[in-house]
C-alpha positions in Angstrom: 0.0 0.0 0.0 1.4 3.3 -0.9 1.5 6.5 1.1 -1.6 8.2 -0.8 -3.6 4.7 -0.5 -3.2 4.7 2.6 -4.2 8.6 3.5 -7.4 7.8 1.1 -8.3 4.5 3.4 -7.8 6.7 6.9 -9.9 9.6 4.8 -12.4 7.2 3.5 -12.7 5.3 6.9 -13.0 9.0 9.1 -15.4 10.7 6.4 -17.5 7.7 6.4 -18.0 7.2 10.3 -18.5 11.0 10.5 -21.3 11.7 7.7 -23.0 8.2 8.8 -23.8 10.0 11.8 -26.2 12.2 9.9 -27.6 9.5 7.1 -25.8 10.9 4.2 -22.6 9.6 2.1 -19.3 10.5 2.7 -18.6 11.6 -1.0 -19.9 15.3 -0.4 -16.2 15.6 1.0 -14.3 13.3 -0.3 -14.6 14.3 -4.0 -13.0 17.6 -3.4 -10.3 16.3 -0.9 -9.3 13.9 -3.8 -8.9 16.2 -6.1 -7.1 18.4 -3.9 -4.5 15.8 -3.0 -4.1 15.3 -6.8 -6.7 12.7 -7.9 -8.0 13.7 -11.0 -11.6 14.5 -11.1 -12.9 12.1 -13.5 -11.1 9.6 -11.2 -12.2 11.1 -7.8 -16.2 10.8 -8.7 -16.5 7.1 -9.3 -14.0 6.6 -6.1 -16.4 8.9 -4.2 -19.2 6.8 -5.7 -18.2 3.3 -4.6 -17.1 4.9 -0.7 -20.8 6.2 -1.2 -22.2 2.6 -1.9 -20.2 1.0 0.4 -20.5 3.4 3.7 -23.9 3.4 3.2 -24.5 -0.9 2.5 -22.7 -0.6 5.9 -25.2 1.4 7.6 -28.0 0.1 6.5 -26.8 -3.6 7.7 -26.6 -1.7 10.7 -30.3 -0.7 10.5 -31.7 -4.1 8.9 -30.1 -5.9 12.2 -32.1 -3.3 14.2 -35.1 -3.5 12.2 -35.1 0.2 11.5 -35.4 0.1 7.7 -38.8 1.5 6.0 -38.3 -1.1 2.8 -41.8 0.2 0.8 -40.8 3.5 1.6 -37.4 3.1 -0.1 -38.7 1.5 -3.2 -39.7 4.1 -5.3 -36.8 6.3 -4.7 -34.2 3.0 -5.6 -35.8 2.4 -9.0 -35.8 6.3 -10.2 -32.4 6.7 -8.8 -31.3 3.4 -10.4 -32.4 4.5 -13.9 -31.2 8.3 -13.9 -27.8 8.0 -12.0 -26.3 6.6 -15.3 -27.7 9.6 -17.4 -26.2 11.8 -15.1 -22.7 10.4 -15.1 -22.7 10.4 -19.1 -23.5 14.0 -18.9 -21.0 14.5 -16.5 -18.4 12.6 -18.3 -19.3 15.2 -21.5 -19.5 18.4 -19.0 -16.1 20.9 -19.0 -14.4 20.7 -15.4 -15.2 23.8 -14.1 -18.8 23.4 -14.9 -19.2 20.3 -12.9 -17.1 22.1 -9.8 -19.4 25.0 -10.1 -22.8 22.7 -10.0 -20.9 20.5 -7.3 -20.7 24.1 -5.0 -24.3 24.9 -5.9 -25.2 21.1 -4.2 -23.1 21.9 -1.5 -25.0 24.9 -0.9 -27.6 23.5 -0.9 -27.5 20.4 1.1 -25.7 22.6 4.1 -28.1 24.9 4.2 -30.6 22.2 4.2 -29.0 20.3 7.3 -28.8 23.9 9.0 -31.7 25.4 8.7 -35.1 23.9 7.5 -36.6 22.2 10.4 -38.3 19.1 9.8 -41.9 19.5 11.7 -43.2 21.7 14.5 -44.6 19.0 16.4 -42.4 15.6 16.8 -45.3 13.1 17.0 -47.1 14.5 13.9 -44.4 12.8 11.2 -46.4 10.9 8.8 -46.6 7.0 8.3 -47.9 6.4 4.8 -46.1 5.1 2.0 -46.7 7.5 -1.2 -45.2 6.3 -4.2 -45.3 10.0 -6.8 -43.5 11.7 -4.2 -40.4 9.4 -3.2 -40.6 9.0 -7.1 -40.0 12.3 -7.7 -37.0 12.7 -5.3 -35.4 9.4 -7.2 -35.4 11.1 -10.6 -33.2 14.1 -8.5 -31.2 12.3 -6.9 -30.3 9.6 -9.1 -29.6 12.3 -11.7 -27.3 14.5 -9.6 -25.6 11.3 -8.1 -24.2 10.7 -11.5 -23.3 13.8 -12.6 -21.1 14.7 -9.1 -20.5 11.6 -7.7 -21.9 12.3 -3.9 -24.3 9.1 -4.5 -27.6 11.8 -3.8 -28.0 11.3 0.0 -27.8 15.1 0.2 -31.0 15.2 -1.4 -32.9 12.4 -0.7 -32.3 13.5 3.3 -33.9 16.7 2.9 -36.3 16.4 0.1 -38.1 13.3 2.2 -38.3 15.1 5.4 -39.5 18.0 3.6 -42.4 15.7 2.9 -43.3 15.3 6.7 -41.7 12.2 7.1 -39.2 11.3 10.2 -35.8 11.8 10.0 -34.7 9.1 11.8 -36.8 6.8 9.2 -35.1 8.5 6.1 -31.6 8.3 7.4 -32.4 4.7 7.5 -34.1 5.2 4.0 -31.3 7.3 2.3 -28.9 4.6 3.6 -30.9 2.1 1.7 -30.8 4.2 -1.3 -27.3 5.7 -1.7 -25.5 2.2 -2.7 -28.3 1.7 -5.3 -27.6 5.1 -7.3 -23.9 5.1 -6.2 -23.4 2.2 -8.0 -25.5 2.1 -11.0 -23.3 5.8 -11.7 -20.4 3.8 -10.7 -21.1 0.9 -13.0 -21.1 4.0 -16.0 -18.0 5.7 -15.0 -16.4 2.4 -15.0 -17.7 1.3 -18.5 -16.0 4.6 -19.5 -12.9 3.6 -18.2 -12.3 6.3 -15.2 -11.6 3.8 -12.1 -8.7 2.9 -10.3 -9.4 -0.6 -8.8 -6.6 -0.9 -6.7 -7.6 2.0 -5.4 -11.0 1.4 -4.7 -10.2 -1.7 -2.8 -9.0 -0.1 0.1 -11.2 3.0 0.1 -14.4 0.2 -0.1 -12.7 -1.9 2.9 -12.3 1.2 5.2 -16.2 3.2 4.2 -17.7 -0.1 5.3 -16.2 0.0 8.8 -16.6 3.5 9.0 -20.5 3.5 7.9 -21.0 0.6 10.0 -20.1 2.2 12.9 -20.8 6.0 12.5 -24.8 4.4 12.1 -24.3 2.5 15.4 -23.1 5.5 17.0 -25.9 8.0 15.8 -28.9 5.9 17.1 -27.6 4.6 19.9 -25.7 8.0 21.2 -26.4 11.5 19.4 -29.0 13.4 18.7 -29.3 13.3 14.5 -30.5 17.0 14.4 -27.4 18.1 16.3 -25.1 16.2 13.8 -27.2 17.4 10.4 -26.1 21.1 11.7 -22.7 20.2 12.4 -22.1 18.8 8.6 -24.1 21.7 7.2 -21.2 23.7 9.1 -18.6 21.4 7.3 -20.6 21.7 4.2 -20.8 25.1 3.4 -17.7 25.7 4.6 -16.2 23.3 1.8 -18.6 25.0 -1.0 -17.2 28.5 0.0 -13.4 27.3 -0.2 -14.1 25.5 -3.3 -16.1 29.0 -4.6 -12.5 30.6 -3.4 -10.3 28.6 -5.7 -12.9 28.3 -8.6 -13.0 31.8 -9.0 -9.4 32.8 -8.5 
């Protein structure tokens, strides 16, 4: 294992156990530290991708074992998100750099903001229990679509999107764990056909987001409050876009 493998496994591992904590994949952070470190864009997307799948196939283990997963809530956001994640890594793949940073900052905006400041219901016992299908639908086709075309595997989305839609957000963090390795890797499964993965280095990057995922989903429902962490990676969050927005520009 080389020095860089080794600093991506510890990264992969850390990132992993931390955004578990608040539902959400680990690739929000990791795409830009890879490229930062040197790792090529079109190379640090599908690696962000398959840390994605991988963290989050750990945490929801983690919930299936504790019987916390919502399945028929998941579904309809799994098949849109399957089917669009691949268009949006071939439009990625045809998008000029600095595009695709720029639209990556927006999300980042976005999602932070989210986790800061929209609050998910007034009243904690009036989340709702049904199962719609148009709705969940509708955030599949968004996330799937920006899952391929950044590489953060759309957990960003599908968090607040679905608790904008009055549901619990302890159930979606269980639900957007479900979902993130389904759209992670049907966009991984395109960036590979298009030859832009480094399997060695994937290998230990997967090995140490499992362990991390696994554990940071242990952690959050046994120990922390999730609202307290969502506010804490909104911090990290737009603190990344406005650094990124800082070297884009200049």
């Amino acid at each position: 294992m080389s020095t860089l493998e080794l600093i991506i496994a510890i990264l992969s591992f850390s990132l992993s156990f931390v955004f578990a904590l608040g539902g959400v994949g680990s690739a929000l952070v990791l795409i830009p530290t890879l490229t930062w470190m040197g790792v090529p864009l079109s190379m640090a997307r599908p690696t962000g991708l398959f840390v994605n799948a991988v963290s989050m196939l750990g945490a929801t283990y983690s919930n299936i074992k504790e019987k916390r997963l919502d399945f028929r809530l998941g579904v309809p956001i799994i098949v849109a998100s399957i089917l669009l994640a691949p268009v949006g890594a071939w439009v990625g793949h045809l998008m000029p750099t600095r595009i695709v940073l720029i639209t990556f900052i927006g999300f980042l905006i976005f999602a932070g903001s989210m986790m800061i400041f929209f609050k998910s219901s007034k009243y904690a016992d009036q989340y709702r229990e049904d199962r719609p299908v148009l709705g969940p639908l509708l955030v599949g086709i968004v996330a799937g679509f920006f899952s391929g075309l950044l590489g953060v595997g759309g957990g960003g989305l599908i968090s607040p999107l679905m608790i904008l839609q009055g549901f619990n957000p302890k159930k979606i963090a269980a639900v957007t764990a479900l979902a993130v390795p389904f759209s992670s890797l049907s966009a991984f499964a395109a960036y590979a056909a298009m030859g832009s993965v480094s399997w060695r280095l994937l290998i230990f990057a997967g090995l140490a987001a499992w362990g991390g995922g696994y554990l940071g989903t242990k952690v959050m429902q046994r120990k922390m409050q999730p609202g307290t962490v969502k506010k804490f990676l909104g911090g990290v969050l737009l603190a990344l876009a406005s650094k990124l927005l800082w070297q884009t520009l200049s």
